[in-house]
PyMOL CGO cylinders between C-alpha atoms (Angstrom):
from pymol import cmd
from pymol.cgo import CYLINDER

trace = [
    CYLINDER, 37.73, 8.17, 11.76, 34.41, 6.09, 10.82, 0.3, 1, 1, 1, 1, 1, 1,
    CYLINDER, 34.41, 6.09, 10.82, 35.65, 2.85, 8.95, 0.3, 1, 1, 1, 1, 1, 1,
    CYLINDER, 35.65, 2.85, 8.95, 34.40, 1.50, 5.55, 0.3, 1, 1, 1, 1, 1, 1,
    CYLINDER, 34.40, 1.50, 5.55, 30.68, 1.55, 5.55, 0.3, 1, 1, 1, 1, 1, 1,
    CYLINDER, 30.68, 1.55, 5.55, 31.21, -1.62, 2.24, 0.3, 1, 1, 1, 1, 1, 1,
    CYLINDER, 31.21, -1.62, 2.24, 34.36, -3.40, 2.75, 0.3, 1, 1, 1, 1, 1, 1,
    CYLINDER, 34.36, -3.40, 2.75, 35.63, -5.89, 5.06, 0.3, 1, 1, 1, 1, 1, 1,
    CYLINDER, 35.63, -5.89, 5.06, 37.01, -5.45, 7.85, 0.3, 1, 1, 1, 1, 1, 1,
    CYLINDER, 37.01, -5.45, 7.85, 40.22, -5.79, 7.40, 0.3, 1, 1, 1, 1, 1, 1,
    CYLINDER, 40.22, -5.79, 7.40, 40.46, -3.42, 4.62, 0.3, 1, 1, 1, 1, 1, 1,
    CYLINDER, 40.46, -3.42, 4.62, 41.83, -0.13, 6.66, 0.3, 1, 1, 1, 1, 1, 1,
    CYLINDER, 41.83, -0.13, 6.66, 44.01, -1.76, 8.95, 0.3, 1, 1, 1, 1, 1, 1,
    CYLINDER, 44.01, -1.76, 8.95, 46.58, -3.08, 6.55, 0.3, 1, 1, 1, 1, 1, 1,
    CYLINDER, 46.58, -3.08, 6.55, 49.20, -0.34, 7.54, 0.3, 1, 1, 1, 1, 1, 1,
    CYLINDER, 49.20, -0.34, 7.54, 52.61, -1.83, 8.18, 0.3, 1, 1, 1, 1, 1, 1,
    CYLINDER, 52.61, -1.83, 8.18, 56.19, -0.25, 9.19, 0.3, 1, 1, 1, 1, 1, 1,
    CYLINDER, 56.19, -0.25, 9.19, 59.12, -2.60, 7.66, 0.3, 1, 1, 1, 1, 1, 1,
    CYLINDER, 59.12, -2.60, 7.66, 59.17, -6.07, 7.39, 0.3, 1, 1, 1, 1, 1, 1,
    CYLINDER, 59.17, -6.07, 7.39, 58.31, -7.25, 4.11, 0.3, 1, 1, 1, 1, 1, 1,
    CYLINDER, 58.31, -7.25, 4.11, 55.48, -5.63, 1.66, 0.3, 1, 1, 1, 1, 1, 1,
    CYLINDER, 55.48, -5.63, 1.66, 51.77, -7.19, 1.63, 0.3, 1, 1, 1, 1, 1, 1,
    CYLINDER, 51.77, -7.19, 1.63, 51.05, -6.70, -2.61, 0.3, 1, 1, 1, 1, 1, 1,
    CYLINDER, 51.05, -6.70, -2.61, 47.84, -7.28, -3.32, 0.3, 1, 1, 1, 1, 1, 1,
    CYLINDER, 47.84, -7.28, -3.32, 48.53, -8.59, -6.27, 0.3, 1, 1, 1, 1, 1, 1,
    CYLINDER, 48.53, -8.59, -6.27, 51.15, -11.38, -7.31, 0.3, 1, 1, 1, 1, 1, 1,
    CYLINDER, 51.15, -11.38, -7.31, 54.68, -10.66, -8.28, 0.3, 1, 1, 1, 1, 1, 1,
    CYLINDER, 54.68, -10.66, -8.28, 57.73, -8.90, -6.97, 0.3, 1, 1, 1, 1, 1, 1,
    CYLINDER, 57.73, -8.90, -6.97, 57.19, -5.01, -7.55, 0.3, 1, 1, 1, 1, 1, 1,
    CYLINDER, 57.19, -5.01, -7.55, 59.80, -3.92, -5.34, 0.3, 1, 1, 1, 1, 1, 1,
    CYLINDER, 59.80, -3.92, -5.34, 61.45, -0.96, -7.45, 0.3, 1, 1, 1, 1, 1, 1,
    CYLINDER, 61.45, -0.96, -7.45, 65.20, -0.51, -8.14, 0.3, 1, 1, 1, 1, 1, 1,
    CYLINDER, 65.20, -0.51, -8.14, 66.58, 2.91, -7.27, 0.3, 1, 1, 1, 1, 1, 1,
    CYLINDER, 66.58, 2.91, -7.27, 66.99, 4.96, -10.50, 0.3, 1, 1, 1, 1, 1, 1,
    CYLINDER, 66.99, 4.96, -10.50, 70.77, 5.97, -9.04, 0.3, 1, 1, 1, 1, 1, 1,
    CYLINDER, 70.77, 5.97, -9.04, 72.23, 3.01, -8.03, 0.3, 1, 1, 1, 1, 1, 1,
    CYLINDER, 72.23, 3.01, -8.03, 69.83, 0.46, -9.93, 0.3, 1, 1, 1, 1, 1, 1,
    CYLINDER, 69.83, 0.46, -9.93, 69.70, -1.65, -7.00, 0.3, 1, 1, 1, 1, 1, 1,
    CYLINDER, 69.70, -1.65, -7.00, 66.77, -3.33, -5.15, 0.3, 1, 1, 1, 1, 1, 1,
    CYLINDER, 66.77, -3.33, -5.15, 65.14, -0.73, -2.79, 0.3, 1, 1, 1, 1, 1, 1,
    CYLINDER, 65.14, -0.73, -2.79, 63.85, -1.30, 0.97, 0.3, 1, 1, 1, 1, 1, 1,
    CYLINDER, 63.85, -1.30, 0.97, 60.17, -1.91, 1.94, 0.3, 1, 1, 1, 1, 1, 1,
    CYLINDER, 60.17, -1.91, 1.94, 59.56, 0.75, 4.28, 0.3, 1, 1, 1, 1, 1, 1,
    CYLINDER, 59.56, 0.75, 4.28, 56.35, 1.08, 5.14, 0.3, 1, 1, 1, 1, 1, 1,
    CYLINDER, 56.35, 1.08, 5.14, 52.70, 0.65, 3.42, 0.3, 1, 1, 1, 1, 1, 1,
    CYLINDER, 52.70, 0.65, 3.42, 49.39, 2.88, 4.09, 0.3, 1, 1, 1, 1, 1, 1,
    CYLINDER, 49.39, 2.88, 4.09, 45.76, 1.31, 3.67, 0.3, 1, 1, 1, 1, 1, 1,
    CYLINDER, 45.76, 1.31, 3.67, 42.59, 3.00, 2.40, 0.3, 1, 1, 1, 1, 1, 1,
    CYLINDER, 42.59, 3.00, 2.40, 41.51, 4.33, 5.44, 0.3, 1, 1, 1, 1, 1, 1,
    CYLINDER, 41.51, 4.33, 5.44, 37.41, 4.82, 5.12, 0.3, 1, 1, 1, 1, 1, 1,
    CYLINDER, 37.41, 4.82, 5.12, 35.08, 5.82, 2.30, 0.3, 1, 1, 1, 1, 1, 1,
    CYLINDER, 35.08, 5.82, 2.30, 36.40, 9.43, 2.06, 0.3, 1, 1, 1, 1, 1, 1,
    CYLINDER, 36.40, 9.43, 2.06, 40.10, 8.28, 1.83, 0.3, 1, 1, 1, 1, 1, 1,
    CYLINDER, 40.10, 8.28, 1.83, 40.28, 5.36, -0.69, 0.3, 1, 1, 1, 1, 1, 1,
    CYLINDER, 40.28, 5.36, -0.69, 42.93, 4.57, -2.54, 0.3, 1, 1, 1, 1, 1, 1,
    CYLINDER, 42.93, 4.57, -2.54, 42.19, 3.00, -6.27, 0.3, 1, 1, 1, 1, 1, 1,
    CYLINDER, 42.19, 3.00, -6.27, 39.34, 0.90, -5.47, 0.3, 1, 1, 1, 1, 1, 1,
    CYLINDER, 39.34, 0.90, -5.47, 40.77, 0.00, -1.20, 0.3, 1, 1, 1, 1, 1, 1,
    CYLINDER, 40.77, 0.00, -1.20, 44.39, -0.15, -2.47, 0.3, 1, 1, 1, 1, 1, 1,
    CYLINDER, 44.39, -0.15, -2.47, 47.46, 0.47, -0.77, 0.3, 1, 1, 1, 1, 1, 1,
    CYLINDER, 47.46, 0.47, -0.77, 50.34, 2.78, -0.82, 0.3, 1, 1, 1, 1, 1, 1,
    CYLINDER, 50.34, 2.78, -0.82, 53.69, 1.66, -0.89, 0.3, 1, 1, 1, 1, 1, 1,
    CYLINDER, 53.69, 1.66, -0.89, 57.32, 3.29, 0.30, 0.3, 1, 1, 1, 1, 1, 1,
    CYLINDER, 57.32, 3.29, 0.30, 60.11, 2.12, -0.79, 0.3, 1, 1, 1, 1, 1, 1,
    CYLINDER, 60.11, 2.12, -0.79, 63.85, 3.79, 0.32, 0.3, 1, 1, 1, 1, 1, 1,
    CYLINDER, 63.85, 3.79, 0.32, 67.44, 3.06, -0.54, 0.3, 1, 1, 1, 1, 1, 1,
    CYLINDER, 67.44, 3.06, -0.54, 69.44, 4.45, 1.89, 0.3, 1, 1, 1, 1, 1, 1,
    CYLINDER, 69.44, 4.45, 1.89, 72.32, 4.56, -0.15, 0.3, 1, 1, 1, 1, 1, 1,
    CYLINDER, 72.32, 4.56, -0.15, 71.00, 7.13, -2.21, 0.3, 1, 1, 1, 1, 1, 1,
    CYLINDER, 71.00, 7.13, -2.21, 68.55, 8.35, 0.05, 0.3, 1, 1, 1, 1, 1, 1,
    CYLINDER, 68.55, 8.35, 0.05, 66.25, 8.18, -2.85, 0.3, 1, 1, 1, 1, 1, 1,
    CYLINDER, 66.25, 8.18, -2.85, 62.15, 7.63, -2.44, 0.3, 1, 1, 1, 1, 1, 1,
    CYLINDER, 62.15, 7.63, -2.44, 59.52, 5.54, -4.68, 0.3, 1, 1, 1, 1, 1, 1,
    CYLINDER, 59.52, 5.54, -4.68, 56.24, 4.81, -4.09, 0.3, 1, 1, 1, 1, 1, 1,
    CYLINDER, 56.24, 4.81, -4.09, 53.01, 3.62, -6.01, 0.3, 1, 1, 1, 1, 1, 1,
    CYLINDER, 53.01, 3.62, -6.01, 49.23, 2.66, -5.34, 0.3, 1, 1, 1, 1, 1, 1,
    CYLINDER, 49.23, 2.66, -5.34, 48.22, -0.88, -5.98, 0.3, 1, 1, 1, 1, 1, 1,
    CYLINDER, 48.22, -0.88, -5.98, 44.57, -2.51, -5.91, 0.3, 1, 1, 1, 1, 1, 1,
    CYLINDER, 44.57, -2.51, -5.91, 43.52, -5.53, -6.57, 0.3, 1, 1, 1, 1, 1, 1,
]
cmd.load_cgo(trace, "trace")
């Protein structure tokens, strides 16, 4: 896919598989499962990928998973 014909470069290859989350804006916004009410994992974030798939203004998405529950969450952030 083309990249972002605007934004820098890094913007579209922010995607990451576990580890810990990259927010692009400051504070802890892990969720807590709605079940068990505990701290879900970081499992994986997606990046805006070009001009025809941009999320909120070059945001990403976050996944979030507690296995316990086997429950899912996930929101867009921007900066």
């Amino acid at each position: 896919m083309p990249p972002f014909k605007w934004a820098s470069p890094e913007v579209g290859a922010r995607h990451r598989l576990g580890g810990d989350p990259e927010f692009l804006q400051a504070g802890d916004e892990v969720p807590k499962c709605p079940g068990c009410r505990e701290r879900m994992t970081f499992y994986a974030q997606l990046d805006s990928i070009n001009d025809d798939f941009c999320l909120a203004d070059v945001g990403l998405l976050y996944v979030f998973i507690c296995f316990d529950c086997l429950t899912t969450a996930s929101f867009i952030s921007s900066t």
